[in-house]
N, C-alpha and C positions, 0 to 999 in steps of 0.2 A: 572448630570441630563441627562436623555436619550433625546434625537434629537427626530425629528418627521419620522414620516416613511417614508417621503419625504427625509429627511438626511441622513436614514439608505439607501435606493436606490441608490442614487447617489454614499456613499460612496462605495458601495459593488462592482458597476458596471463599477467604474470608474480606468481606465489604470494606475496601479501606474506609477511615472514619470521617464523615466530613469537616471534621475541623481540620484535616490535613489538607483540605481542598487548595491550599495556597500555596504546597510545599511540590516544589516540583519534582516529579516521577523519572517520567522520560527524560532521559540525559544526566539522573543524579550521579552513575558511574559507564567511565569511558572505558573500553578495552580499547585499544588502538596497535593494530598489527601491521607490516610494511606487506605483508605476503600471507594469503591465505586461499585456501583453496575456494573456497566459499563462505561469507558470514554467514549464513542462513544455517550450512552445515557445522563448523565451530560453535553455534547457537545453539542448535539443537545438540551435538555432544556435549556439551558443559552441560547442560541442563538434565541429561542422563549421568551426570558425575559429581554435579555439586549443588547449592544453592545459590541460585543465583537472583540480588535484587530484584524487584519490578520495576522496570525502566533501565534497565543497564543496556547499555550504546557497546555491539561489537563492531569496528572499524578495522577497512581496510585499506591499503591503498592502493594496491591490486590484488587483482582475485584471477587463479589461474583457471577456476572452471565457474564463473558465476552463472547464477542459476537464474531464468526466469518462469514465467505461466508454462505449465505443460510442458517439461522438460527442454523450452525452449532456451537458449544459453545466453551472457549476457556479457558483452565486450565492454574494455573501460580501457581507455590509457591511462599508465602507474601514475597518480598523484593528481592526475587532471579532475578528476569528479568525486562525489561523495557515494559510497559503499557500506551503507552498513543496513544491520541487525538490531530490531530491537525486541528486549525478551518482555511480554508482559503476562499478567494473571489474572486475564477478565471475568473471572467466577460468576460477576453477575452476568452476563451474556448467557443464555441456553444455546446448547448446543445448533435446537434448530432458525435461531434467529443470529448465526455468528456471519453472517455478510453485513450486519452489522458493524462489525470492526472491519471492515474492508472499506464499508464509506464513510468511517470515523477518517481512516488512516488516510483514505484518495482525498477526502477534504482539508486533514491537514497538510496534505503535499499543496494544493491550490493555493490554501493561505499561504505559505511561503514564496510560490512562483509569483504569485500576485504583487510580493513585496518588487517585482521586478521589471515584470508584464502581467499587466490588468487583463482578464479575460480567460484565465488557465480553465480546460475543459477535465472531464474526465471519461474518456474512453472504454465504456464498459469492456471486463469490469473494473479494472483497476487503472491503468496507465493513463498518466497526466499526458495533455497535450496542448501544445500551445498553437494556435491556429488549426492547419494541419496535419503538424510534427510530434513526433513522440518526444519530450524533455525527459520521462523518467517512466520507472516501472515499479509494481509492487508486488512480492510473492509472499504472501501468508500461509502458515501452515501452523494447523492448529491442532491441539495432540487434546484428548477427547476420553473423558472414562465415566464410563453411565450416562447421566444428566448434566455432567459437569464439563466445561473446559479449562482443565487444569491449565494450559498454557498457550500463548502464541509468540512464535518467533515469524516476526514482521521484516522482511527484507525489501529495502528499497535502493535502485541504483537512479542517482541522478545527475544528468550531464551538465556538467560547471563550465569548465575549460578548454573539453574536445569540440575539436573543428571537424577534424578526418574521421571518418567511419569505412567500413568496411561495404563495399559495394551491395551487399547481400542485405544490409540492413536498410530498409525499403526508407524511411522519412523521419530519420536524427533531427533533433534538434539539441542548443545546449544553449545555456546562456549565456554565455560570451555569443551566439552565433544570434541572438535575439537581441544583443543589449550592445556589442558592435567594442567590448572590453572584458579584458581578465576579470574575473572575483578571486576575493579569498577565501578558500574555501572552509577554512579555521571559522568564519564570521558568517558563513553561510551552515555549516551544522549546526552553530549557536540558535541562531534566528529558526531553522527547519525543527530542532527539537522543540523549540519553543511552542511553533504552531502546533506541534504534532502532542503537545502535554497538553497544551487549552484544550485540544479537541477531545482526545483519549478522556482531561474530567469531563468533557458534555458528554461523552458516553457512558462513565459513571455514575452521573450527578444529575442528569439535564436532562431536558424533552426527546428523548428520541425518535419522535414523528417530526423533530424539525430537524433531525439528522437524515433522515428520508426526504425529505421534501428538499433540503438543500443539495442532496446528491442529486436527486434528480435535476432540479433549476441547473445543474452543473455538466450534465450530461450530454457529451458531445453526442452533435445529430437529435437530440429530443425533441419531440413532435413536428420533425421534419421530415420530407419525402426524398428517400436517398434507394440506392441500389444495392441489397443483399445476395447471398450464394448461403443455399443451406441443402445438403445431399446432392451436391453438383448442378442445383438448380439456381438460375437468377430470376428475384424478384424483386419489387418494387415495394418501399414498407415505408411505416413511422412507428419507431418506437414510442411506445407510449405507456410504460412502466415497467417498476421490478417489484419481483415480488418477495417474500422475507425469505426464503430461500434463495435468492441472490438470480432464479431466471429472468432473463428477459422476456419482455410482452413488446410483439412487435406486430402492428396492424398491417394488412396485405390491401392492397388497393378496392378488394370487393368484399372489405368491411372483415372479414375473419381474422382474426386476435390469435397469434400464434405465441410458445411461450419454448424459450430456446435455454438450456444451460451454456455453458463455455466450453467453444469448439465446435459446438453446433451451426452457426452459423458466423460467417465471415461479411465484414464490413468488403464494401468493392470501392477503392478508395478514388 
């Protein structure tokens, strides 16, 4: 029977304890569906209908309208790659420092790609990349009341076993197309929860200036001289920070420090 919303409050808000620090979150319960319209959206309805653990895993194994950044959409061959949602309740997070969990979650994707290819970047703000190529993408959405972040439904698609992509999708990558062999993907969510619950406790537990500082060290293009487009203009930049609201700080050739949210300006690849 569900708790009253007084119960659901306290539980969401409240610090888990650290002697549970060893007891693993992310991944303790699996939802696993052959067909869903979306995890992120199935995520987010349950979560308007019931109680649902911290760390519960929704999976799919196709998604008929996957979702990603800015209503951008998100292709998967059925059973080829991993699809899923994960629900958590980072209370301790404030509101205005929750990109926070953005480079909790992009650096637990690294630690997993790395289990495979050494060198995984992260392409502000969220999307892994391996070399040049997008391997995976990440969509947070975070539901927010007063001071609090009562919850985040973490959606991440990451290519396993697709070869073929759709023309329009500008720089696919997947691991079989880096690694030159099938995975299993049964063995690869295993291993992906795992990194993604060590990181989720140093976001609980641990130094979060070396959660900053690692996303940065991680940061595809960081204090390199590349080519931007931002209000239909091209220029010449390095980025050279973010700031805890999650903009980017990107330096222009005649020293002026400009500071971009998402969508604002596009990598020229």
């Amino acid at each position: 029977m569900a708790g009253s919303a007084k119960d659901l409050t306290d539980r969401v808000h409240k610090k888990p304890a650290a002697k549970n620090i060893s007891v693993m979150t992310i991944g303790s319960n699996i939802l696993f569906y052959e067909t869903l319209e979306s995890t992120n959206t199935t995520a987010s309805s349950m979560l308007r209908n019931t109680e649902l653990a911290e760390g519960t895993v929704i999976q799919a194994a196709f998604q008929s309208s996957g979702r990603g950044q800015s209503g951008n959409g998100w292709q998967s061959e059925s059973g080829r790659n991993l699809l899923i949602s994960v629900v958590l309740y980072p209370g301790s997070v404030r509101p205005g420092e929750q990109f926070l969990i953005s480079m909790t979650i992009s650096l637990g994707m690294c630690d997993f790609t790395d289990r495979y290819y050494k060198g995984s970047r992260i392409k502000w703000p969220n999307d892994i990349y391996v070399n040049n190529d997008k391997i995976a993408g990440i969509l947070i959405e975070n539901s927010i009341m007063g001071d609090k972040i009562e919850s985040s439904v973490v959606g991440i698609g990451f290519n396993i076993n697709q070869e073929k992509f759709d023309a329009g999708i500008p720089n696919p990558a997947s691991l079989k197309m880096i690694t030159g062999m099938d995975h299993d993907t049964g063995i690869c969510l295993k291993q992906m929860l795992a990194s993604l619950d060590k990181r989720y406790k140093q976001l609980l537990y641990g130094d979060r200036e070396t959660i900053r500082d690692e996303y940065f060290s991680r940061l595809y293009r960081a204090g390199e001289w590349h080519n931007y487009r931002s209000s239909g203009i091209e220029f010449k930049g390095k980025i050279s920070g973010i700031l805890p609201s999650g903009k980017i700080m990107i330096e222009a050739k005649d020293g002026t420090l400009r500071e971009f949210s998402f969508k604002e300006v596009n990598y020229i690849m």
